[in-house]
C-alpha positions as CSV (number, residue, x, y, z in Angstrom):
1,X,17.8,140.3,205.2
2,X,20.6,142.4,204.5
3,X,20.9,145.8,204.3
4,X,23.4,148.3,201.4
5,X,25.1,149.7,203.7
6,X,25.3,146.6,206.8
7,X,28.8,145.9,208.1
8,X,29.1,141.9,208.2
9,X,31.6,139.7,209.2
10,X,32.9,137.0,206.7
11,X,35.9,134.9,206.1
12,X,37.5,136.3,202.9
13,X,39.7,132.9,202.4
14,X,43.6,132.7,202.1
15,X,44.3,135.8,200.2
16,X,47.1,136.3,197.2
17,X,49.7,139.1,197.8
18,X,48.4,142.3,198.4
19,X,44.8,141.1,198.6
20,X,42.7,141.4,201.8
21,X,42.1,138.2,203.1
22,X,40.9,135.9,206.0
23,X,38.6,136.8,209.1
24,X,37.1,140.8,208.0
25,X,34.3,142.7,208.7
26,X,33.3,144.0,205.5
27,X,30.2,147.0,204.1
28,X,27.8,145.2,201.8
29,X,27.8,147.7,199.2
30,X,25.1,146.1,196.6
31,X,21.7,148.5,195.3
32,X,19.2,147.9,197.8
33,X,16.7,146.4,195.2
34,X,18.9,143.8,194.2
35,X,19.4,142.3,198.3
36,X,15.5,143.0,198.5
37,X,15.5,139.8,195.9
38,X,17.5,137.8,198.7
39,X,20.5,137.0,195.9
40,X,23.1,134.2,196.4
41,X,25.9,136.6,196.0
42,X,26.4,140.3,197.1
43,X,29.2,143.0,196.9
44,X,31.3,143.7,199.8
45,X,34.3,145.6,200.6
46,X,36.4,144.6,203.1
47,X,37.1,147.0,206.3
48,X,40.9,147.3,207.9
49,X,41.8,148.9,210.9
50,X,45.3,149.8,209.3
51,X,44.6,153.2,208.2
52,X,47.1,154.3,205.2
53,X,45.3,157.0,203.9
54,X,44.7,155.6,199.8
55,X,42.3,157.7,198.0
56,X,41.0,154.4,197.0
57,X,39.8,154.0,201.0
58,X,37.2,156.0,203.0
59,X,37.8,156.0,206.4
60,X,34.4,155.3,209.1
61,X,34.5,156.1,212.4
62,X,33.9,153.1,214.6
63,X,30.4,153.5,217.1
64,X,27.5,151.6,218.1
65,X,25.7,151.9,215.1
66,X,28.0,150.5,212.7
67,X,29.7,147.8,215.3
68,X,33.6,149.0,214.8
69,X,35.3,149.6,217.4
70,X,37.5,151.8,215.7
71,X,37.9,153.8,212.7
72,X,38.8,151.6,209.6
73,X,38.8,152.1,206.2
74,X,36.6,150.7,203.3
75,X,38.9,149.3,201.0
76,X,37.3,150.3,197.6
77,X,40.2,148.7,195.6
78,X,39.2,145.2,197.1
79,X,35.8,145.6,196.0
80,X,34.7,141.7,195.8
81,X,31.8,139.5,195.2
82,X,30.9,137.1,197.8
83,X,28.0,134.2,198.8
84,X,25.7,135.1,201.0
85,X,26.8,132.1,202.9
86,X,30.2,133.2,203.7
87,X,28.5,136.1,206.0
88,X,28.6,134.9,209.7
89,X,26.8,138.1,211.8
90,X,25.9,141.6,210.8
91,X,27.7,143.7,213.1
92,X,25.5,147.0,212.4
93,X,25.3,149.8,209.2
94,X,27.8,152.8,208.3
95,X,24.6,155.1,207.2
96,X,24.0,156.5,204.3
97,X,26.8,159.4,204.6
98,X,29.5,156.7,204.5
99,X,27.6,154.3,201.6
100,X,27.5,157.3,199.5
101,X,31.3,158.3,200.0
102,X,32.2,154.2,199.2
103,X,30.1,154.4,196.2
104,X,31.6,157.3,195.1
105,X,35.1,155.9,195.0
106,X,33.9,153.0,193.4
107,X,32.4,155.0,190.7
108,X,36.0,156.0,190.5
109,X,37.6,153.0,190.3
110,X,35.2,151.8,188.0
111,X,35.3,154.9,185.9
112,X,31.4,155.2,186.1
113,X,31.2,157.9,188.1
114,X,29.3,160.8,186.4
């Protein structure tokens, strides 16, 4: 069962310019009551080593717990819903710091934030 916060790995398809694509590990970023119903598709956003310092990107610190090996960043503005199939291992979790830093961009970038 998946975890809000779980770093997966998943194939993100052939993207379209400017899009992250392909082979990525990715933070599940779905409300923990919602992946407690085991749903068909979850929210994920894609993880990339290249770190360019966006607002719209939090950067993580690789370690054991989450399964990077090196810092990345959570691409916020690639925010994207996925099926559950497409997730191929669970690498490990970015805690609850980092899950709350994500949501808070994407509370941004939604403009839902309070």
């Amino acid at each position: 069962m998946l975890t809000s916060g779980d770093v997966v790995e998943l194939d993100l398809g052939v993207p379209a310019p400017r899009e992250a694509g392909f082979h990525h590990p990715a933070v599940v970023v779905t409300a923990q009551r919602i992946l407690d119903a085991e749903p068909s598709v979850v929210q994920v956003v894609p993880l990339t080593s290249t770190l360019r310092g966006f607002a719209s990107e939090v950067e993580i610190d690789g370690d054991t717990l989450n399964g990077l090996e090196r810092t990345s960043a959570a691409q916020c503005q690639h925010i994207r819903a996925v099926a559950t199939g497409r997730i191929e291992a669970t690498r490990g979790n970015v805690g609850a710091a980092a899950l709350v830093q994500i949501r808070e961009v994407l509370g941004l970038i939604l403009d839902v934030s309070e």
